[in-house]
Each structure stands twice: as structure tokens, then as C-alpha cells.
C-alpha positions as CSV (number, residue, x, y, z in Angstrom):
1,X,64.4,105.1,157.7
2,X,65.2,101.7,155.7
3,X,63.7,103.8,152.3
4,X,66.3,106.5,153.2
5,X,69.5,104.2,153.4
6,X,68.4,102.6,150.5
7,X,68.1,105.4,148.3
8,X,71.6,106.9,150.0
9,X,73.3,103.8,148.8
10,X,71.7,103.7,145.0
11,X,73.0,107.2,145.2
12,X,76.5,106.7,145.9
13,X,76.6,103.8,143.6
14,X,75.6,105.7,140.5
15,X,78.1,108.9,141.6
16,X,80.9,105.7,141.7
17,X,79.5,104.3,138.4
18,X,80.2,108.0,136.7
19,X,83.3,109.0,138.6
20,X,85.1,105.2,137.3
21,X,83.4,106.2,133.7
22,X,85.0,109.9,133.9
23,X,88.5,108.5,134.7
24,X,88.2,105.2,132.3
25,X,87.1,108.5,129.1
26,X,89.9,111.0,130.6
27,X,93.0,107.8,130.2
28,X,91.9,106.6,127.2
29,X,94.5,106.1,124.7
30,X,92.2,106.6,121.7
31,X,90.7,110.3,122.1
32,X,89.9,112.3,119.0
33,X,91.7,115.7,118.5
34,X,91.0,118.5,116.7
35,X,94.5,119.9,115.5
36,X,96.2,121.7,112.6
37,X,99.2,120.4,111.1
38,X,102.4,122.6,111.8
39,X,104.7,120.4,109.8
40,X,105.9,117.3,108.1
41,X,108.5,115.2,108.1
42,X,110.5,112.6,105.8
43,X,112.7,109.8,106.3
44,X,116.5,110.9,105.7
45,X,118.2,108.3,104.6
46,X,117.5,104.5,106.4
47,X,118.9,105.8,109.4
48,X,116.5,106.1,111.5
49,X,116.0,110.2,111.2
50,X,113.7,112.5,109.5
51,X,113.4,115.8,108.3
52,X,111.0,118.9,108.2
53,X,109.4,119.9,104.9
54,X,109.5,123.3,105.8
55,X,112.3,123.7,108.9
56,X,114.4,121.3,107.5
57,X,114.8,120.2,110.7
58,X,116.1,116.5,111.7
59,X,114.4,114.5,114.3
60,X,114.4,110.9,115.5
61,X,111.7,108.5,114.4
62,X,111.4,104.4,114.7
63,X,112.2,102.4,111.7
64,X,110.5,100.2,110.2
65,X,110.5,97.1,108.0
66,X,110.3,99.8,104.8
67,X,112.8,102.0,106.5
68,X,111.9,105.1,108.6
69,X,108.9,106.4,109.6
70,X,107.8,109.8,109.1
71,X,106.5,112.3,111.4
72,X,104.0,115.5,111.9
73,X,103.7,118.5,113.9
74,X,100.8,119.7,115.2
75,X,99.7,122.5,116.7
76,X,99.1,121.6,119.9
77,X,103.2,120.8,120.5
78,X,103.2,117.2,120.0
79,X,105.1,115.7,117.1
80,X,103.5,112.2,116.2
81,X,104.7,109.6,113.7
82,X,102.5,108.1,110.8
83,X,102.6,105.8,108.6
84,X,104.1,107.1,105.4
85,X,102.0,105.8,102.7
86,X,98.8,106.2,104.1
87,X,98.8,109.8,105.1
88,X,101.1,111.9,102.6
89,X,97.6,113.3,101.1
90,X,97.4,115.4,104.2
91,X,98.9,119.3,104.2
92,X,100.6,121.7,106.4
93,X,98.0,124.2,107.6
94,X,95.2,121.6,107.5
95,X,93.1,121.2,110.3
96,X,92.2,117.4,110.8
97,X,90.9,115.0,113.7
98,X,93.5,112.7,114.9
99,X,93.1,109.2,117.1
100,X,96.5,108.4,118.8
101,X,98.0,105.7,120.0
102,X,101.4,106.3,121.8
103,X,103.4,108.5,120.2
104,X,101.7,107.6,116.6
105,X,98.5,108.8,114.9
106,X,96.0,105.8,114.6
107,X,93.8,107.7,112.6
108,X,93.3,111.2,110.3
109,X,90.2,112.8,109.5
110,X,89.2,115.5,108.0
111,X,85.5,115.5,109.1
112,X,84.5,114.5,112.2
């Protein structure tokens, strides 16, 4: 009967062990997405704003030291911003692989 409780108990620890692992993967800020890119959009003016490439539509984005940031739409409805310089290379229609952090992409790539 000891071999039973034992093994009952190793048991339950390694269903804990996956369950805390599942939870710790399913909150984690840094997931990779697959997404296409639905639109872009460009600082308007210094005042804190941007606008759409293709809407011309004007939303709200944090400024920076440089100015404003920019954003992009993706198809999955969220509209993340990204660092200006390092990710103008990147078109509408593209599908890429984005790491976020927040409301702002950490990381593009094109291949996974």
C-alpha cells in the first residue's frame, strides 16, 4: 500500500509541475505570432499622433525622444507600435512572426 501512495504522490506532482508550466507558457508576454500586416502608420507631426498609409487614418501613439512612434495593423485586430527605423523594410500584406511586449512589437520575422 506504501508503493501505491508513493506513486499517487509522484503523480500529482508531475500533473502540478505541467499544469504551473501550461499557465507560466499561456501568460507569457513574449509569444511568437503568425500575422499579416493590415496597415502602417506614420508619425504626424511631433504631436504625439500617427497616420495610416493606406486609410489615412489618425491614431494615438507614445512619443519618444525622436518624436512619435509609429504603428501597425495586423490582422488579427491588434494595432502595435514599432520602432520606426528598424522596421520600415516591412509591407502591407506581408505575413511575418511577431514577439510582443505590451502594446509594442519586440521583434519581426519573416521566417520562423
Amino acid at each position: 500500500m506504501n508503493r501505491v501512495k508513493r506513486k499517487a504522490v509522484i503523480l500529482i506532482g508531475l500533473i502540478a509541475v505541467l499544469i504551473i508550466l501550461f499557465i507560466v507558457y499561456l501568460t507569457s508576454p513574449g509569444r511568437l505570432a503568425k500575422v499579416e500586416i493590415v496597415e502602417k502608420y506614420y508619425p504626424h507631426f511631433s504631436d504625439g499622433k500617427a497616420i495610416g498609409f493606406k486609410t489615412n487614418k489618425v491614431i494615438s501613439v507614445s512619443k519618444t525622444e525622436e518624436g512619435s512612434n509609429c504603428a501597425m495593423k495586423f490582422n488579427n485586430g491588434e494595432t502595435l507600435e514599432i520602432d520606426c527605423d528598424r522596421y520600415l523594410n516591412y509591407k502591407i500584406g506581408e505575413t511575418v512572426y511577431i514577439t510582443t511586449e505590451g502594446n509594442h512589437v519586440k521583434e519581426i520575422q519573416r521566417k520562423r
